[in-house]
PDB file as gemmi writes it, atoms N, CA and C in Angstrom:
CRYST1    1.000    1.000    1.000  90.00  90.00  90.00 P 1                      
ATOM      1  N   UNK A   1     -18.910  18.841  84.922  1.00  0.00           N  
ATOM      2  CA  UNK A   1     -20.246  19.105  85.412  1.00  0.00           C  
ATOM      3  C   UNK A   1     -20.275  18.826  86.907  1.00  0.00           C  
ATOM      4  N   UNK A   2     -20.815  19.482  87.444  1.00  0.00           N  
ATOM      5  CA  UNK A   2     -21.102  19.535  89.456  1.00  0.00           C  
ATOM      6  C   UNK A   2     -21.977  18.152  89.552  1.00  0.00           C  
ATOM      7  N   UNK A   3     -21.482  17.216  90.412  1.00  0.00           N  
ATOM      8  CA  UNK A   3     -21.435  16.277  91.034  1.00  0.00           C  
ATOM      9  C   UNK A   3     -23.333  16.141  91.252  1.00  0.00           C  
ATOM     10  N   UNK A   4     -23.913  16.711  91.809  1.00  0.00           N  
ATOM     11  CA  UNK A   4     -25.121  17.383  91.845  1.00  0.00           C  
ATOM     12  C   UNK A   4     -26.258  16.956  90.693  1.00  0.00           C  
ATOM     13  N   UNK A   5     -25.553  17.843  89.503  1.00  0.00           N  
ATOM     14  CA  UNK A   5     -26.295  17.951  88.806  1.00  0.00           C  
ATOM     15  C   UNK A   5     -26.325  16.595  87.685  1.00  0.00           C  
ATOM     16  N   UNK A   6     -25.407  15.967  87.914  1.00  0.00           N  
ATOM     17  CA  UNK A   6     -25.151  14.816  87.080  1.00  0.00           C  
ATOM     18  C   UNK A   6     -26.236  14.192  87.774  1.00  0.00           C  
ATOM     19  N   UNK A   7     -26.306  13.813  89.466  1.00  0.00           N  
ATOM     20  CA  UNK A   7     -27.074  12.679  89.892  1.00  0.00           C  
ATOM     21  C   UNK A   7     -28.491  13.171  88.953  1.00  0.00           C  
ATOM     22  N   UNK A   8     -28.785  14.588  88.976  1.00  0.00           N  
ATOM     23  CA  UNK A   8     -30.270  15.010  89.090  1.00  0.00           C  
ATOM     24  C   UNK A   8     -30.617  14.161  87.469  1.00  0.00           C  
ATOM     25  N   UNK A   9     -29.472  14.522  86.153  1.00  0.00           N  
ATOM     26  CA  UNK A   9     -29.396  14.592  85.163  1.00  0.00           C  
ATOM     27  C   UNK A   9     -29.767  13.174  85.036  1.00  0.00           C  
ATOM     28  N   UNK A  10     -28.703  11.752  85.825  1.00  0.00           N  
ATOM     29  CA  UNK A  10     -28.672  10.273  85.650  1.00  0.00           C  
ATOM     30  C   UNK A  10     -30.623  10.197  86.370  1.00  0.00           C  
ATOM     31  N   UNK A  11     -31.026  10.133  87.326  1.00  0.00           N  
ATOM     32  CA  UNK A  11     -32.459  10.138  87.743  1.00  0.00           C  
ATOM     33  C   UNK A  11     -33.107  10.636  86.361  1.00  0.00           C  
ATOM     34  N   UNK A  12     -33.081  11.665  86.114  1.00  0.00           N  
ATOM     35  CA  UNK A  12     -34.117  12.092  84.712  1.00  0.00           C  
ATOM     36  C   UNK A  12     -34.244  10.864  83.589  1.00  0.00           C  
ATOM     37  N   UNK A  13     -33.046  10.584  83.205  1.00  0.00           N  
ATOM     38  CA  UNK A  13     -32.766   9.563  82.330  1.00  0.00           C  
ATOM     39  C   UNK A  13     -33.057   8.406  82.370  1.00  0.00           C  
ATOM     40  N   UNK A  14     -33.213   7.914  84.403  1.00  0.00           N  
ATOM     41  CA  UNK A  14     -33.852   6.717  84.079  1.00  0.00           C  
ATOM     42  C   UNK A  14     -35.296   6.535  84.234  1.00  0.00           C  
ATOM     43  N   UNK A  15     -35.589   7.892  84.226  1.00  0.00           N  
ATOM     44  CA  UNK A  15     -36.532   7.883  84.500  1.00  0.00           C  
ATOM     45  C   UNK A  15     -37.653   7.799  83.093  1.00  0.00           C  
ATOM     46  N   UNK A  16     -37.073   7.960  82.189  1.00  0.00           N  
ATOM     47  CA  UNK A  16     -37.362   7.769  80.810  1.00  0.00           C  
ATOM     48  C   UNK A  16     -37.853   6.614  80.306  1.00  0.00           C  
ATOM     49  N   UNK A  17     -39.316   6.584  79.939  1.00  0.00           N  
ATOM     50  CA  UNK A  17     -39.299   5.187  79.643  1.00  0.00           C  
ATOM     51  C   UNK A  17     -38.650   4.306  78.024  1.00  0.00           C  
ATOM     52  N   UNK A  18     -38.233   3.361  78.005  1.00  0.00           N  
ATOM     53  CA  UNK A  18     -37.784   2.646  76.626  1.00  0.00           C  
ATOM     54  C   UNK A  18     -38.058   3.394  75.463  1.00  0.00           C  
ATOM     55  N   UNK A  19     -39.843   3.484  75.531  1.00  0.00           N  
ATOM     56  CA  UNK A  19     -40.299   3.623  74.581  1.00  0.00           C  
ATOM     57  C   UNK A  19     -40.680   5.206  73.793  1.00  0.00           C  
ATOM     58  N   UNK A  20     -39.533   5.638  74.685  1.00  0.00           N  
ATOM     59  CA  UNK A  20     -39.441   7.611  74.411  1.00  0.00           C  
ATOM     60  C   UNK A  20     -38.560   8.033  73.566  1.00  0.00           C  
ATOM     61  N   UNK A  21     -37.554   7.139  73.093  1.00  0.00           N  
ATOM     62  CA  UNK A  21     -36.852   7.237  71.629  1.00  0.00           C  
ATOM     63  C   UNK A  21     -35.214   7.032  72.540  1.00  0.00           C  
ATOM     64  N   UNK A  22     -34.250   7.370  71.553  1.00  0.00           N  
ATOM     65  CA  UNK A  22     -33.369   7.401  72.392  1.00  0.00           C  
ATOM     66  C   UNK A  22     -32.761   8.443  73.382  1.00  0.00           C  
ATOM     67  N   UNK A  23     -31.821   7.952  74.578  1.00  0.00           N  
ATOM     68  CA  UNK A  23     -31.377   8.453  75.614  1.00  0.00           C  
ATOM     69  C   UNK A  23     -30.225   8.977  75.132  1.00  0.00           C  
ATOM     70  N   UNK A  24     -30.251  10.659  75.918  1.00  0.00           N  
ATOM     71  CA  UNK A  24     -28.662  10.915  75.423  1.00  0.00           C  
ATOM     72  C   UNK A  24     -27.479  10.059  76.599  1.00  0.00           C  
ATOM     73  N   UNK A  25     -26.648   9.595  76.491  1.00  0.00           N  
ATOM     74  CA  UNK A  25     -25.497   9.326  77.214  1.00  0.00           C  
ATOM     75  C   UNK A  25     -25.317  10.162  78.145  1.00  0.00           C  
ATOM     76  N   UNK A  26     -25.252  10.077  79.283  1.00  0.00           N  
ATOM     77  CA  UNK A  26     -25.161  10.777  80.396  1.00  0.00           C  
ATOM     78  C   UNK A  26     -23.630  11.224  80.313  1.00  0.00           C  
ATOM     79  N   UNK A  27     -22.497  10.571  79.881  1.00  0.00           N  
ATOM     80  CA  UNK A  27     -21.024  10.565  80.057  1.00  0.00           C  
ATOM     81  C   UNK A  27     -20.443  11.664  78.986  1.00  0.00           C  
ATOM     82  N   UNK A  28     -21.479  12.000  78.163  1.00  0.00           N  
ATOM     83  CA  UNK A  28     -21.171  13.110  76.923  1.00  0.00           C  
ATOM     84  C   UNK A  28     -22.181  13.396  76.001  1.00  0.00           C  
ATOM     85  N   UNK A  29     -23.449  14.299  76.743  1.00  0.00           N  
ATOM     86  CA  UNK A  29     -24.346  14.811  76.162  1.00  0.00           C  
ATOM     87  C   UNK A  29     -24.134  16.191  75.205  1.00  0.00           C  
ATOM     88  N   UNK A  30     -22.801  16.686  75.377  1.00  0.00           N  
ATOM     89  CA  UNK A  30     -22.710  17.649  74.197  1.00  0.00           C  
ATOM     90  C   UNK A  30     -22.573  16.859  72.703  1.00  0.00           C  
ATOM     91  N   UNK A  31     -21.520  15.829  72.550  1.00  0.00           N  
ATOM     92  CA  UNK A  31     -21.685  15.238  71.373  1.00  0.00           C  
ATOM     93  C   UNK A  31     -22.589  14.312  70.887  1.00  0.00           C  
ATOM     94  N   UNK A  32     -23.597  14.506  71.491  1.00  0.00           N  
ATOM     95  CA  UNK A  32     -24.671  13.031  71.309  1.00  0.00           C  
ATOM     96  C   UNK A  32     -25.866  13.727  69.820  1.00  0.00           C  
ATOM     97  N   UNK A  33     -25.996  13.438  69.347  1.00  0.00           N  
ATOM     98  CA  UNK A  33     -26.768  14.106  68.270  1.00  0.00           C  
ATOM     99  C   UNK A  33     -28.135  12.186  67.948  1.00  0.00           C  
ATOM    100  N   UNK A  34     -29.107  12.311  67.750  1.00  0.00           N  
ATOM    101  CA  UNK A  34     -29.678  10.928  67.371  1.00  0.00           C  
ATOM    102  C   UNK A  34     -30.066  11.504  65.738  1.00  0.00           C  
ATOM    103  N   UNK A  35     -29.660  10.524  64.851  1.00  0.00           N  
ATOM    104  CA  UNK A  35     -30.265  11.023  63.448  1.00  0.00           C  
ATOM    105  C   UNK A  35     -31.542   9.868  63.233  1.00  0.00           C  
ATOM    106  N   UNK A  36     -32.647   9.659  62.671  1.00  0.00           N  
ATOM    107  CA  UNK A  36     -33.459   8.756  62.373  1.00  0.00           C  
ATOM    108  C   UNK A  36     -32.846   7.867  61.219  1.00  0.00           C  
ATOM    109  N   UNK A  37     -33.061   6.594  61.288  1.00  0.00           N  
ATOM    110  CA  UNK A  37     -32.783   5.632  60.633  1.00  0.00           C  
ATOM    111  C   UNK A  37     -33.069   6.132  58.698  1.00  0.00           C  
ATOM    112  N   UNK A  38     -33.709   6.577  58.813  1.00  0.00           N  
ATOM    113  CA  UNK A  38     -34.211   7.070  56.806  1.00  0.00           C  
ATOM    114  C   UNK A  38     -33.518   8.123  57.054  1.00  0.00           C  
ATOM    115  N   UNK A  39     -33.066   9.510  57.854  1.00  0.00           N  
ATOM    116  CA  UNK A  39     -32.853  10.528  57.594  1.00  0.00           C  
ATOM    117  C   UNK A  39     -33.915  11.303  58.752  1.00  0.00           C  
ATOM    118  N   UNK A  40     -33.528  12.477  58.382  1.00  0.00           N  
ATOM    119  CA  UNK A  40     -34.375  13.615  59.237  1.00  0.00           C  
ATOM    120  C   UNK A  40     -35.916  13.964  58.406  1.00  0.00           C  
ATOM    121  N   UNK A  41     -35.698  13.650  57.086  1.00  0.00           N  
ATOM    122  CA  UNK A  41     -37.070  13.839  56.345  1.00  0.00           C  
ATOM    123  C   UNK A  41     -37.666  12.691  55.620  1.00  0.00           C  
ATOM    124  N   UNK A  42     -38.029  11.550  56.329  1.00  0.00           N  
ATOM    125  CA  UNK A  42     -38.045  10.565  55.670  1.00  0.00           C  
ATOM    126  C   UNK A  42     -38.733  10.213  54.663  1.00  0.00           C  
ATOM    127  N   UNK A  43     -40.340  10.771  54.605  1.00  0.00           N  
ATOM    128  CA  UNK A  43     -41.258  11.034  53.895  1.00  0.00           C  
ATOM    129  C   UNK A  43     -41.769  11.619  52.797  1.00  0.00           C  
ATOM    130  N   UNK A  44     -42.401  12.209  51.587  1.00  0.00           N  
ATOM    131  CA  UNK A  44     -42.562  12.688  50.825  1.00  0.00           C  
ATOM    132  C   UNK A  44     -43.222  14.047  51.357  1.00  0.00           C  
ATOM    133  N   UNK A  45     -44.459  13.427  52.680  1.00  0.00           N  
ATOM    134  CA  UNK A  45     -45.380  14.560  52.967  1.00  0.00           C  
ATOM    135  C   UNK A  45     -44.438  15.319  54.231  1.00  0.00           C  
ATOM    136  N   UNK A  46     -43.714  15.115  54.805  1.00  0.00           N  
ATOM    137  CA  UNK A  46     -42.693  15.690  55.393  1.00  0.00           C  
ATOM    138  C   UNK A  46     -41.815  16.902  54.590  1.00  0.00           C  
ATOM    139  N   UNK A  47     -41.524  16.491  53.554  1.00  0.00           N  
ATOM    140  CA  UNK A  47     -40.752  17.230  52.943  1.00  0.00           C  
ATOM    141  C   UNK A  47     -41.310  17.963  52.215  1.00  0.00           C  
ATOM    142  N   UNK A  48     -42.521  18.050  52.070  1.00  0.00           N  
ATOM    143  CA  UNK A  48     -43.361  18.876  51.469  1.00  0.00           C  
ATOM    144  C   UNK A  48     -44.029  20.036  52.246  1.00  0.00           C  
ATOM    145  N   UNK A  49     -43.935  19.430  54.161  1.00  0.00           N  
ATOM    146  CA  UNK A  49     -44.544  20.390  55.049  1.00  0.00           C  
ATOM    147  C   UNK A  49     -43.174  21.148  55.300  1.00  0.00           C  
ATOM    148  N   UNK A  50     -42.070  20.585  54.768  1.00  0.00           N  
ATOM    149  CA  UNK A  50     -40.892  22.246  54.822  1.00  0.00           C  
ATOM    150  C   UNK A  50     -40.749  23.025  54.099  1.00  0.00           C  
ATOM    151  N   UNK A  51     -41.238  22.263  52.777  1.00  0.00           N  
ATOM    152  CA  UNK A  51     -40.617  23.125  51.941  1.00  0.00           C  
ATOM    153  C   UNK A  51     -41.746  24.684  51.722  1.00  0.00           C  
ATOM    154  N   UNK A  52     -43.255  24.350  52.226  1.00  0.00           N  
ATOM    155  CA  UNK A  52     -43.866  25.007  52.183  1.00  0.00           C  
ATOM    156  C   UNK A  52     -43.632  26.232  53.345  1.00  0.00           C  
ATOM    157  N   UNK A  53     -43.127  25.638  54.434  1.00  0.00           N  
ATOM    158  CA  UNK A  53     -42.647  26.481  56.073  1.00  0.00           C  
ATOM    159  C   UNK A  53     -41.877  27.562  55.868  1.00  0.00           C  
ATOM    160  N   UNK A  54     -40.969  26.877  54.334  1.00  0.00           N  
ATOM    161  CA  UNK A  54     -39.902  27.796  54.456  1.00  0.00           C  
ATOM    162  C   UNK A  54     -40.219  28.782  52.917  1.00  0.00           C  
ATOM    163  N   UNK A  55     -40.618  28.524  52.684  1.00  0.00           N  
ATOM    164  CA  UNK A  55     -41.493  29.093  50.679  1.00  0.00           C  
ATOM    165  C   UNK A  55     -42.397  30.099  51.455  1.00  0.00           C  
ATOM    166  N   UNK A  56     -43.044  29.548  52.080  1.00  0.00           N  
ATOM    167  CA  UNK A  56     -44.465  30.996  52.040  1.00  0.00           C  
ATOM    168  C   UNK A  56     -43.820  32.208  52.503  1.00  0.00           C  
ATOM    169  N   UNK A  57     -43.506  32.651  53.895  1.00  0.00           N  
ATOM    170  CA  UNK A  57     -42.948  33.944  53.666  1.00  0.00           C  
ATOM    171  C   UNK A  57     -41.916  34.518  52.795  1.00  0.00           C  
ATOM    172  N   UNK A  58     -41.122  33.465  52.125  1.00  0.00           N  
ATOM    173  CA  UNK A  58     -40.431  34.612  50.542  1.00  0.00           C  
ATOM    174  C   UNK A  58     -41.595  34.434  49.164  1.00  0.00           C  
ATOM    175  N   UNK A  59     -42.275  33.535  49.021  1.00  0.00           N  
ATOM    176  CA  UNK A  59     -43.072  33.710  48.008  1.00  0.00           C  
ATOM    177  C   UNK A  59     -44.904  34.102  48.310  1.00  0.00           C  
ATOM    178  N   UNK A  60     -45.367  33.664  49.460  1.00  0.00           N  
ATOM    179  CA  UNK A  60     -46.794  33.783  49.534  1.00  0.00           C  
ATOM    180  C   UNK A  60     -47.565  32.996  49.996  1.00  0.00           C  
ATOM    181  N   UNK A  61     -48.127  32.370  50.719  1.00  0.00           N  
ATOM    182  CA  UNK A  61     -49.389  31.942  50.706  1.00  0.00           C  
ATOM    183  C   UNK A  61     -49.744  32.221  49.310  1.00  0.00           C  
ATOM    184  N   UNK A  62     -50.979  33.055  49.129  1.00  0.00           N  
ATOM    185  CA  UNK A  62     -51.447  33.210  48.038  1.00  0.00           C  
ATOM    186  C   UNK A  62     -50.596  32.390  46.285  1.00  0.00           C  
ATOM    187  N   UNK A  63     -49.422  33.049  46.133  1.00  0.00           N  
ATOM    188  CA  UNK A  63     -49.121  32.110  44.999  1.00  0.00           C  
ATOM    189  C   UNK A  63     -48.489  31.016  45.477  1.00  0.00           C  
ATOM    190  N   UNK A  64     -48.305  30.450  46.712  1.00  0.00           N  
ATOM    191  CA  UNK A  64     -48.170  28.679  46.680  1.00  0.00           C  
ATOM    192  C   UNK A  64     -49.915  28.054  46.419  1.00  0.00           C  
ATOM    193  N   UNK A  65     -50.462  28.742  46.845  1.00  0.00           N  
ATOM    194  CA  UNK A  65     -51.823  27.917  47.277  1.00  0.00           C  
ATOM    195  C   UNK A  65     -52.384  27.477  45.165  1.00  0.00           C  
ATOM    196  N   UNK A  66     -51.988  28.822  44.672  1.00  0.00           N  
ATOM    197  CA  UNK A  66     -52.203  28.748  43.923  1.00  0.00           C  
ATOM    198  C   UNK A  66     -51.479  27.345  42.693  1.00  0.00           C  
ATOM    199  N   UNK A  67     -50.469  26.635  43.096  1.00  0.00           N  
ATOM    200  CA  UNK A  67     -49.835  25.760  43.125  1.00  0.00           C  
ATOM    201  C   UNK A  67     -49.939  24.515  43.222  1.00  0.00           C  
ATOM    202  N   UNK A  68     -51.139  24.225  44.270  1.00  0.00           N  
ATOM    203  CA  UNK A  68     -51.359  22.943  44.518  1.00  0.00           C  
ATOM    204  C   UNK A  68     -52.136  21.842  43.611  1.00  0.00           C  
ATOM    205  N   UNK A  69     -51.429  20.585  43.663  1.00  0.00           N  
ATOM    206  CA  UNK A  69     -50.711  20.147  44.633  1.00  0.00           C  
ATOM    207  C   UNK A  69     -49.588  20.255  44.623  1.00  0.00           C  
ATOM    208  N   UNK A  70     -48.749  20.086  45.319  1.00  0.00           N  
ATOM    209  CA  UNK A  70     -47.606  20.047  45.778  1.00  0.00           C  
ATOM    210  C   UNK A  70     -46.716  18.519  45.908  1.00  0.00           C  
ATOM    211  N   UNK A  71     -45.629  17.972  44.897  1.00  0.00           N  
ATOM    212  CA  UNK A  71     -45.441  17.181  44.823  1.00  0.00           C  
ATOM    213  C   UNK A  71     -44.110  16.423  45.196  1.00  0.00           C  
ATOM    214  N   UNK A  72     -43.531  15.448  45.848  1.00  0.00           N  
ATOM    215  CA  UNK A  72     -42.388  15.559  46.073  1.00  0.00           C  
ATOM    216  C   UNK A  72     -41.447  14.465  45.492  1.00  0.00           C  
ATOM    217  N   UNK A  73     -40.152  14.489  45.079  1.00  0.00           N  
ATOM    218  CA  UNK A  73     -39.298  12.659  44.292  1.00  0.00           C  
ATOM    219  C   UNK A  73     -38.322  12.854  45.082  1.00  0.00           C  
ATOM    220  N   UNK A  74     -37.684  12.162  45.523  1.00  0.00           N  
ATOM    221  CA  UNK A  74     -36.517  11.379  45.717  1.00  0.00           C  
ATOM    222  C   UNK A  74     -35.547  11.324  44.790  1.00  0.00           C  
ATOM    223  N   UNK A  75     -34.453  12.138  45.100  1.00  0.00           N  
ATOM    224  CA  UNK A  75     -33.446  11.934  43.583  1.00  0.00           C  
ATOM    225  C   UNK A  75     -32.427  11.918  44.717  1.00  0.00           C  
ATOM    226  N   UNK A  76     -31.383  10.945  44.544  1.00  0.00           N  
ATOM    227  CA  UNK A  76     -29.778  11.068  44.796  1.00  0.00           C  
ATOM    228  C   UNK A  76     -29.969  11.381  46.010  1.00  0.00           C  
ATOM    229  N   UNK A  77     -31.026  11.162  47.039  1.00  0.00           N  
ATOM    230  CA  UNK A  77     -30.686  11.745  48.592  1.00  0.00           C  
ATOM    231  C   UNK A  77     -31.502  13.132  48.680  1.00  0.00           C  
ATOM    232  N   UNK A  78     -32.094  13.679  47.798  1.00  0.00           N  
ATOM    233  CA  UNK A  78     -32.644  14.934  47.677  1.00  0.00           C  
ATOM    234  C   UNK A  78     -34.068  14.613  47.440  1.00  0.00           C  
ATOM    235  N   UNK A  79     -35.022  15.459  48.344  1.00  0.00           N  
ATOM    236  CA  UNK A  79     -36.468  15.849  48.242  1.00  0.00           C  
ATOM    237  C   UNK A  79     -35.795  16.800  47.224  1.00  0.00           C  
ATOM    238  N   UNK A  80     -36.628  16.793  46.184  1.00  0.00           N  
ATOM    239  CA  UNK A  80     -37.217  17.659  44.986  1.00  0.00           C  
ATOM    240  C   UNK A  80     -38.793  18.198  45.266  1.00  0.00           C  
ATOM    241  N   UNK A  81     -39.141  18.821  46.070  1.00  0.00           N  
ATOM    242  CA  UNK A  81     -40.597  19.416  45.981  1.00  0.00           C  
ATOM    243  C   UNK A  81     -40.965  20.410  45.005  1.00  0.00           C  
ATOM    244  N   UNK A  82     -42.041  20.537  43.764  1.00  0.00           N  
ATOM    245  CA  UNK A  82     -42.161  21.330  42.614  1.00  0.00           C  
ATOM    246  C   UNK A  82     -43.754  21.273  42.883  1.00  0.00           C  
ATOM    247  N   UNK A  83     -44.407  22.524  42.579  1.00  0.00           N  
ATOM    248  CA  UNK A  83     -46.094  23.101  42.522  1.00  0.00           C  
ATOM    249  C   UNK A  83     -46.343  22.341  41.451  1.00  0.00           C  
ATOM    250  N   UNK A  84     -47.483  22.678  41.073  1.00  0.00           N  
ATOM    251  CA  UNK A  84     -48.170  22.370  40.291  1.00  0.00           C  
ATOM    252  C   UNK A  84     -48.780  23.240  39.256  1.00  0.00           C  
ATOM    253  N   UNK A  85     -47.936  23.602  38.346  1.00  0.00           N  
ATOM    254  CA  UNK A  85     -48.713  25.088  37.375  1.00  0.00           C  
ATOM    255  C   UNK A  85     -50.297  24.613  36.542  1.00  0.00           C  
ATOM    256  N   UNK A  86     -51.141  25.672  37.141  1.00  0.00           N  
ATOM    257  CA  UNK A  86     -52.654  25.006  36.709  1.00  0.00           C  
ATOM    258  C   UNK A  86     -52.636  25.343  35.289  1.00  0.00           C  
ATOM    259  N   UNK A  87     -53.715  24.550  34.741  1.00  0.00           N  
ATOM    260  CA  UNK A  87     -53.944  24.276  33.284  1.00  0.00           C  
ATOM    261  C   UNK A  87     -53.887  25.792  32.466  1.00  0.00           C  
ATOM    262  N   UNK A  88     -53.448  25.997  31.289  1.00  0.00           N  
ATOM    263  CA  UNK A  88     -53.853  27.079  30.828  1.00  0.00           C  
ATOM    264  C   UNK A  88     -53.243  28.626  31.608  1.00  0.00           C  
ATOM    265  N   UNK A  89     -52.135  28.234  32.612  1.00  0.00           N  
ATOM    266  CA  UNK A  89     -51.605  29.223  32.813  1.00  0.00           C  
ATOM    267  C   UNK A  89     -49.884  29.669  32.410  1.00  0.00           C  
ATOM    268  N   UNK A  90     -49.528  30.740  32.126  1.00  0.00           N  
ATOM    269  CA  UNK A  90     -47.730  30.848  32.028  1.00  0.00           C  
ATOM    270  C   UNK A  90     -47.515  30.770  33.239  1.00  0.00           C  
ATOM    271  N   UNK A  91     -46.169  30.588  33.210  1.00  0.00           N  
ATOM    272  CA  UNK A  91     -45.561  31.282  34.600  1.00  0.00           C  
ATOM    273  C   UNK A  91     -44.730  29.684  35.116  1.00  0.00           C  
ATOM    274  N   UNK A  92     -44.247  29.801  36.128  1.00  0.00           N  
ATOM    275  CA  UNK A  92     -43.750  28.360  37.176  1.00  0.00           C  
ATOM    276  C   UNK A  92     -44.281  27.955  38.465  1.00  0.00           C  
ATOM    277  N   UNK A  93     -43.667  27.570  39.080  1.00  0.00           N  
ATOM    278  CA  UNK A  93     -44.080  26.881  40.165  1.00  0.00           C  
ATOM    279  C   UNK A  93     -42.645  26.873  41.261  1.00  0.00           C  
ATOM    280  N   UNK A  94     -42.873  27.006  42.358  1.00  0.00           N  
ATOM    281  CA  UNK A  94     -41.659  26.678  43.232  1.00  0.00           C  
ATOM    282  C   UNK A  94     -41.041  25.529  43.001  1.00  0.00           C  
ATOM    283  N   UNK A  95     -39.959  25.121  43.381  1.00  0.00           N  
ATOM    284  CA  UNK A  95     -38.740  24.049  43.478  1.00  0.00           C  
ATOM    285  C   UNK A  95     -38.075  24.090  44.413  1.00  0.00           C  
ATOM    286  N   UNK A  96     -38.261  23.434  45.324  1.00  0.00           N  
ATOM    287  CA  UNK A  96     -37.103  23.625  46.764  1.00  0.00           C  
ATOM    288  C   UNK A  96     -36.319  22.059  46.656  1.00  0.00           C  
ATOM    289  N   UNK A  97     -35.156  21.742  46.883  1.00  0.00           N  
ATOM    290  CA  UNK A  97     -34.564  20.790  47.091  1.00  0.00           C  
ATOM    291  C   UNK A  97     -34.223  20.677  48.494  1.00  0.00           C  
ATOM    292  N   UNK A  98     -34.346  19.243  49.214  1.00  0.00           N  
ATOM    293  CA  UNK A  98     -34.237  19.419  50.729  1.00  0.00           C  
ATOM    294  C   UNK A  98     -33.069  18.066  50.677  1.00  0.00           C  
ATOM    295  N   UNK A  99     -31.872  18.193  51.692  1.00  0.00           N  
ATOM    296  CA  UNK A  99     -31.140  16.821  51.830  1.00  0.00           C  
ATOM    297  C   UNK A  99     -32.285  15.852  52.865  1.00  0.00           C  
ATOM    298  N   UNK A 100     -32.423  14.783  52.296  1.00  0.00           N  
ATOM    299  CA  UNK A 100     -33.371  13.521  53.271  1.00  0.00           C  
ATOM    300  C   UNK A 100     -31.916  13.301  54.228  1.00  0.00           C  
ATOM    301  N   UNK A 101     -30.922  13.400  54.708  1.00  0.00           N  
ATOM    302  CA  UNK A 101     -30.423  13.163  55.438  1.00  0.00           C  
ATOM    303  C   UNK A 101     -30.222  13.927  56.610  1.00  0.00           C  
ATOM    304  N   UNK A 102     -29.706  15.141  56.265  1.00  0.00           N  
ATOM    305  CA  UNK A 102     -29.879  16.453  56.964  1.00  0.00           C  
ATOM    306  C   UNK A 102     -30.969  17.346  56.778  1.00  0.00           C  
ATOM    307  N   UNK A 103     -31.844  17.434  56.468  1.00  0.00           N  
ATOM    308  CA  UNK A 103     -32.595  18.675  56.557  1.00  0.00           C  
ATOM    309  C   UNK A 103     -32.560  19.892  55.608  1.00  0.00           C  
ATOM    310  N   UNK A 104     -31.008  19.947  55.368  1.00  0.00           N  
ATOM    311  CA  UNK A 104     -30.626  21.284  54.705  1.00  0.00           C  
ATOM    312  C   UNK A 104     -31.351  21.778  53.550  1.00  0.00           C  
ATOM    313  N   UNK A 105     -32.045  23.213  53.525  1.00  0.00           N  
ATOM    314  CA  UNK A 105     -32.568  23.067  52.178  1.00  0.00           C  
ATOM    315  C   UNK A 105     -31.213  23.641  51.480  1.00  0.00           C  
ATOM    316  N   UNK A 106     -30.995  23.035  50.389  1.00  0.00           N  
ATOM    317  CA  UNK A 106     -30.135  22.664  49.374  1.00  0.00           C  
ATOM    318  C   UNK A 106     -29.996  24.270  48.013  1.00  0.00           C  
ATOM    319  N   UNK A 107     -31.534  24.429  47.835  1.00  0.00           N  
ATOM    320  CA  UNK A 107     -31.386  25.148  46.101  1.00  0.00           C  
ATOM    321  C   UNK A 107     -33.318  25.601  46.794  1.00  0.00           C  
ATOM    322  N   UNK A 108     -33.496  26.763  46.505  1.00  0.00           N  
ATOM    323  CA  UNK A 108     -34.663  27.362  45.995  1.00  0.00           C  
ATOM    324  C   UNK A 108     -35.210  28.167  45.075  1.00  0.00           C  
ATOM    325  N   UNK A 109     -35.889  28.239  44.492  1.00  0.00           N  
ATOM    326  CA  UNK A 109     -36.204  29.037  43.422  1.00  0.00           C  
ATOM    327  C   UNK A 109     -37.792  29.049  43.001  1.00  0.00           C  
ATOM    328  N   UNK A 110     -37.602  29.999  42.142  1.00  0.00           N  
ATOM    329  CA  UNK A 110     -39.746  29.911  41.771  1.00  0.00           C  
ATOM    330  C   UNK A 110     -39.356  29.945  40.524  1.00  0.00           C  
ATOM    331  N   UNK A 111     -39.716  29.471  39.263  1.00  0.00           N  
ATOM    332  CA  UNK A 111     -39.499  29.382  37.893  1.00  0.00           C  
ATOM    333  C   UNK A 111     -40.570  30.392  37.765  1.00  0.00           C  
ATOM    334  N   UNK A 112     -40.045  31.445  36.170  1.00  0.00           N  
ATOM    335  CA  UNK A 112     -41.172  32.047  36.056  1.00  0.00           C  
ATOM    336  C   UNK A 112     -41.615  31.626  34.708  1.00  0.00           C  
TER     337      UNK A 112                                                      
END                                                                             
């Protein structure tokens, strides 16, 4: 990296205060990755605002909404997010599995 752009890069950085999360390493910002202490999805309602991000344009608005609530468990490292099939109806509900570590969604499907 140009001599230059490092100073500009080291100034930015200290210019950062503590309390802005962590700093990438100035000495090797291509390999610096920060993961959060629980994972990337730590939450139940987290993993429920992806699985919906990534569900509605292949299944709908309309039949997720129809779904709710929307519920999420913890199995083995995996968000399990599953709808909610209303009373008195056939049919399924979505299932997305998300890794709480990475992000990855894992398995999707809509049961019918």
């Amino acid at each position: 990296m140009h001599s230059s752009y490092l100073f500009v890069a080291a100034a930015l950085f200290c210019a950062i205060p503590a309390t802005a999360g962590p700093v990438l390493p100035v000495e090797d910002p291509a390999t610096y990755t920060y993961v959060p202490p629980g994972g990337y999805v730590g939450n139940k309602e987290m993993a429920i605002a992806i699985a919906l991000i990534v569900a509605t344009p292949v299944y709908g608005k309309s039949v997720l909404d129809q779904e709710l609530p929307f519920r999420a468990v913890l199995k083995d490292g995996i968000w399990i997010v599953t709808g909610t099939l209303p009373p008195n109806k056939k049919g399924g509900t979505l299932e997305l599995h998300i890794s709480k570590q990475t992000g990855q969604i894992v398995r999707m499907l809509h049961w019918k």
